[in-house]
C-alpha positions as CSV (number, residue, x, y, z in Angstrom):
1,X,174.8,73.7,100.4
2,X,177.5,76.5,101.3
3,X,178.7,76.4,98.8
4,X,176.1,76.7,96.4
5,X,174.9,79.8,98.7
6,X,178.0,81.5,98.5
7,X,178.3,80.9,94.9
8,X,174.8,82.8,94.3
9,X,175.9,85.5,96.3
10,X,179.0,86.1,94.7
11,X,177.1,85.9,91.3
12,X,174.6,88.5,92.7
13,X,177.0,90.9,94.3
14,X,178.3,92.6,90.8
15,X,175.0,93.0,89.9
16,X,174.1,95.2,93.0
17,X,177.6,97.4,93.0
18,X,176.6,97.7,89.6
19,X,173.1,99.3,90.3
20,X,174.2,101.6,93.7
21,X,177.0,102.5,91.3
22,X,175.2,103.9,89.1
23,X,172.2,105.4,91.5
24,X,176.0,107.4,93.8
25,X,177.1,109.0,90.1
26,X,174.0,109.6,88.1
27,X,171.2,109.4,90.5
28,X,171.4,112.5,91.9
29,X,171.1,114.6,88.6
30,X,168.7,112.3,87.2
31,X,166.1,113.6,89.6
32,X,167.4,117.1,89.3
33,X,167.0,117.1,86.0
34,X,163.3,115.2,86.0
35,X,161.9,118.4,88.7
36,X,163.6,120.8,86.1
37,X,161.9,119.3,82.8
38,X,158.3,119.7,85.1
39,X,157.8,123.3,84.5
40,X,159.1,122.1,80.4
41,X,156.7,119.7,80.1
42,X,153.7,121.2,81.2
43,X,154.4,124.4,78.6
44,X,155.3,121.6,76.0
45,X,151.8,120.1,76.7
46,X,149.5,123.1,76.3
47,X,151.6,124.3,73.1
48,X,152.1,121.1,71.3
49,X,147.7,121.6,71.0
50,X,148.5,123.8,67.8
51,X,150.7,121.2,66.9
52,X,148.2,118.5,66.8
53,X,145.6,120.6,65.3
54,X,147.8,121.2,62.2
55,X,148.2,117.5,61.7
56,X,144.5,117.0,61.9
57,X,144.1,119.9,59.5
58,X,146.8,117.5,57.0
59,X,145.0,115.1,56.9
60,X,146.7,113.1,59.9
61,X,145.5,110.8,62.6
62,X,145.7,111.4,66.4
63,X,148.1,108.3,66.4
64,X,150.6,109.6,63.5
65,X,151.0,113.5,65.1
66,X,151.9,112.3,68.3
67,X,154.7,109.8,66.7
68,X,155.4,112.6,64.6
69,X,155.8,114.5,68.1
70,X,157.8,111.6,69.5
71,X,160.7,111.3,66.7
72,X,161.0,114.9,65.7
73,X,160.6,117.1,69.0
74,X,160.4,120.7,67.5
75,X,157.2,122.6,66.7
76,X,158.8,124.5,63.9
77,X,160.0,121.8,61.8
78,X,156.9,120.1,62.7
79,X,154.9,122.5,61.2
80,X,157.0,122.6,58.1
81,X,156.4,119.0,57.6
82,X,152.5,118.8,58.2
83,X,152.0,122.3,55.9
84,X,154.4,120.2,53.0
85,X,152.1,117.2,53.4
86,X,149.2,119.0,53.5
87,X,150.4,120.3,50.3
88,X,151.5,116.9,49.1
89,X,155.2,117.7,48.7
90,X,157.6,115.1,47.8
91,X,159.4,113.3,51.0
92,X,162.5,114.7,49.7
93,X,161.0,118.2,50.1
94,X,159.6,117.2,53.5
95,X,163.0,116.3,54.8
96,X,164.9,119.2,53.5
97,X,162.7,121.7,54.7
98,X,163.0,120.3,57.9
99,X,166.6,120.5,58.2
100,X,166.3,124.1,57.3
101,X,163.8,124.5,59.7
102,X,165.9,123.2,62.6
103,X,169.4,124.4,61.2
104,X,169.9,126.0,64.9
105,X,170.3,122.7,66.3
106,X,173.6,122.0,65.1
107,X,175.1,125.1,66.6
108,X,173.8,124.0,69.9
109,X,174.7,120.5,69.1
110,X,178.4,121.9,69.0
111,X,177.5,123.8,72.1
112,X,175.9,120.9,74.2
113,X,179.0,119.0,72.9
114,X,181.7,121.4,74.8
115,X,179.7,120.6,78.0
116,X,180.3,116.8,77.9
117,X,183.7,114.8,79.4
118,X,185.6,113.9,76.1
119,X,185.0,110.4,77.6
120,X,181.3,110.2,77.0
121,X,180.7,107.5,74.7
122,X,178.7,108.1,70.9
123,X,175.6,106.9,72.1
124,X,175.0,109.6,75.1
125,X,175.6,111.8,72.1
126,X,173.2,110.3,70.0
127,X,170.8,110.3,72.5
128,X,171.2,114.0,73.9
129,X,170.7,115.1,69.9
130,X,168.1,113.5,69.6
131,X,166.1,115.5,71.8
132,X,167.8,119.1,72.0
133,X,165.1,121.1,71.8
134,X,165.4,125.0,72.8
135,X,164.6,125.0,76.9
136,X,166.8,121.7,77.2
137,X,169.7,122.9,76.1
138,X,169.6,126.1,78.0
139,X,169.1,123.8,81.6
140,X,172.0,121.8,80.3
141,X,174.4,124.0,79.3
142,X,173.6,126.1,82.4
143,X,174.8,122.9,84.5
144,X,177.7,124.2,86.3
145,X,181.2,122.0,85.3
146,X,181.0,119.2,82.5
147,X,177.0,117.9,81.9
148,X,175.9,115.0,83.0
149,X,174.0,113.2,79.9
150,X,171.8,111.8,82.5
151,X,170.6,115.2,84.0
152,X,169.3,115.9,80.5
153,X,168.0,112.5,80.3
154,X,165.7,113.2,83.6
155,X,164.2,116.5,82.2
156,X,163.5,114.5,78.6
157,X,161.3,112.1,81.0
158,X,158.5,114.4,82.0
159,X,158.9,116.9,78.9
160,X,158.9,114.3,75.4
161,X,155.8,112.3,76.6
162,X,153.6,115.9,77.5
163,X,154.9,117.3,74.0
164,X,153.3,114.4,72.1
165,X,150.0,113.8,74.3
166,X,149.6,117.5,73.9
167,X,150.2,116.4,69.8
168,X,147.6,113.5,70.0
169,X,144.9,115.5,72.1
170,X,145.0,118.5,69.4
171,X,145.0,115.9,66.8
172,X,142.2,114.6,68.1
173,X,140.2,117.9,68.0
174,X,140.3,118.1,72.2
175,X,139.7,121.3,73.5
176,X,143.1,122.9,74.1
177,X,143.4,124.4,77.4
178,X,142.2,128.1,77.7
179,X,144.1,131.0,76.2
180,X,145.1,132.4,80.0
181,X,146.6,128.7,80.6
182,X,148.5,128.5,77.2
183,X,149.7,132.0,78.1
184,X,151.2,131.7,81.4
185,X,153.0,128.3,80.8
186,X,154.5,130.0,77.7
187,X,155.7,133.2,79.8
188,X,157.2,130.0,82.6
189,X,159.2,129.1,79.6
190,X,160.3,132.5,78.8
191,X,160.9,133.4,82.7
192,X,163.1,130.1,82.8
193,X,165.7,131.3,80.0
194,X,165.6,134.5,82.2
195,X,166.6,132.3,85.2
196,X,169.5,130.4,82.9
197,X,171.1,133.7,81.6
198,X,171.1,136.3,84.4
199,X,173.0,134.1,87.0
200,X,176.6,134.2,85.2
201,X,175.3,137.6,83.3
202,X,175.6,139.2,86.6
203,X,179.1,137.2,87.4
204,X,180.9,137.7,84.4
205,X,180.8,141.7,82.8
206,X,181.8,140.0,79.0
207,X,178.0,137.5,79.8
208,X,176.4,140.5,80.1
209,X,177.3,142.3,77.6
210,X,177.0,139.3,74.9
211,X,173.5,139.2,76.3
212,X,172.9,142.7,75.7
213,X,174.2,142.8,72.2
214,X,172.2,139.5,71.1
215,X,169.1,141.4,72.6
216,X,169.8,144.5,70.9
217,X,170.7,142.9,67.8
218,X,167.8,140.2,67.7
219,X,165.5,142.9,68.1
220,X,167.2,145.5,65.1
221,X,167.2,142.0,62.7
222,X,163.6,141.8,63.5
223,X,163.0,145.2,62.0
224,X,165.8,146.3,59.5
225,X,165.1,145.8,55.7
226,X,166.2,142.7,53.8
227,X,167.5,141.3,57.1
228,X,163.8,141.3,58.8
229,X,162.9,139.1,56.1
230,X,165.0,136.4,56.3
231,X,163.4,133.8,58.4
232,X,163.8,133.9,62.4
233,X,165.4,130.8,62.2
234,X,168.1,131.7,59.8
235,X,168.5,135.6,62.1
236,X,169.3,133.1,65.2
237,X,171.5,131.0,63.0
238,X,174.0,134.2,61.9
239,X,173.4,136.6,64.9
240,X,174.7,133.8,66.8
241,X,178.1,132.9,64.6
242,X,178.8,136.6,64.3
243,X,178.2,137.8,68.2
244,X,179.4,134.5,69.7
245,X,182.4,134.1,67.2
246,X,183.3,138.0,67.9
247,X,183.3,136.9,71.9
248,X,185.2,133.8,71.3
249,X,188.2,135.9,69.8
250,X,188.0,139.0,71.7
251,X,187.3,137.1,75.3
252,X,188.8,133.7,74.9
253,X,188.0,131.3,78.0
254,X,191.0,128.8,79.0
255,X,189.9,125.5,79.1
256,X,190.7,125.3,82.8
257,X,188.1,127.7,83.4
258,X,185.6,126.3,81.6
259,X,185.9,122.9,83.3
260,X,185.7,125.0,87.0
């Protein structure tokens, strides 16, 4: 009868170091990064109405624009795809539109990557792709010292279910919340990429002044002829190789000051 006890205890043991394990080294930024994605999610929610509402307008149920919200979390290739539906492109069209459409990815694909231990296994990275939208990858490359996929993984908890329940309700001709709600969570969003870039802006001269040319020149791209034009995707897309390339050769960073 000891025995037996002592053998279910031993068998039970690994099992519990494993989960206070994990809850000691992840735990921690997993609920940091679940109260960051709140202020996300909510603007996600009261934006995503649009999104829903162009679905409905191609011909799309309520059930297929909030999948459609839950496997492809970006409102500008989103609304490429439901405008080529709508217009009964090929699904070859579809998908390469959409690729254009979210091009910038990539670069902060390569960005996000810089911020993870070389350790991290494929499937963190698969995972953290999958759902790099614009604000989550400016709260997790602002994470001070190498990321934590599970920080991001807390902020995708609150912030992918409101994008696509925000899809569905629009898709399902709700009312969408009133125009003084839909503004004010979308200025939250813009005051939190204030709150990501004016911290080390205002520790390190060469942040601010990369911040102050990518303003200035976002803003002259926007206006000039044959480069207003192009698409704002494809501005972001070359102002940021030229300005950040330019700063990587001009101001390199040692690696041992990146990882501080």
């Amino acid at each position: 009868m000891m025995m037996e006890s002592e053998r279910r205890r031993s068998v039970s043991a690994p099992a519990k170091s494993r989960g206070s394990g994990w809850a000691a080294e992840h735990g921690v930024s997993f609920r940091l990064g679940m109260v960051h994605g709140l202020p996300i999610a909510l603007g996600y929610f009261a934006v995503a109405f649009s999104l829903g509402i162009a679905a409905r307008g191609a011909g799309l149920t309520a059930w297929q624009a909030m999948l459609a919200s839950l496997l492809n979390n970006a409102s500008a290739g989103e609304y490429v795809g439901f405008t080529l539906f709508a217009a009964h492109a090929a699904l070859w069209e579809v998908a390469a539109m959409t690729v254009v459409a979210n091009a910038r990815y990539l670069l902060m694909s390569c960005a996000l990557g810089q911020k993870l231990d070389p350790s991290t296994p494929l499937v963190h990275r698969l995972i953290l792709g999958f759902d790099l939208t614009d604000e989550l990858f400016g709260i997790s490359v602002a994470r001070p010292g190498k990321l934590d996929p599970w920080y991001t993984y807390g902020a995708m908890v609150p912030s992918i279910p409101c994008w696509a329940t925000g899809t569905a309700l629009g898709g399902r001709g709700a009312r969408p919340p009133p125009a003084s709600v839909v503004s004010a969570l979308s200025v939250a969003l813009y005051g939190m990429f204030l709150a990501i870039i004016i911290p080390p802006a205002r520790k390190n001269r060469v942040v601010a002044g990369v911040v102050a040319i990518s303003f200035a020149a976002s803003y002259a791209a926007g206006k000039l002829p044959l480069v207003s034009d192009i698409s704002s995707g494809s501005r972001t897309i070359l102002l940021t190789l030229i300005i950040a390339g330019a700063a990587a050769v001009l101001f390199p960073v040692k690696e041992e000051q990146d990882e501080k």
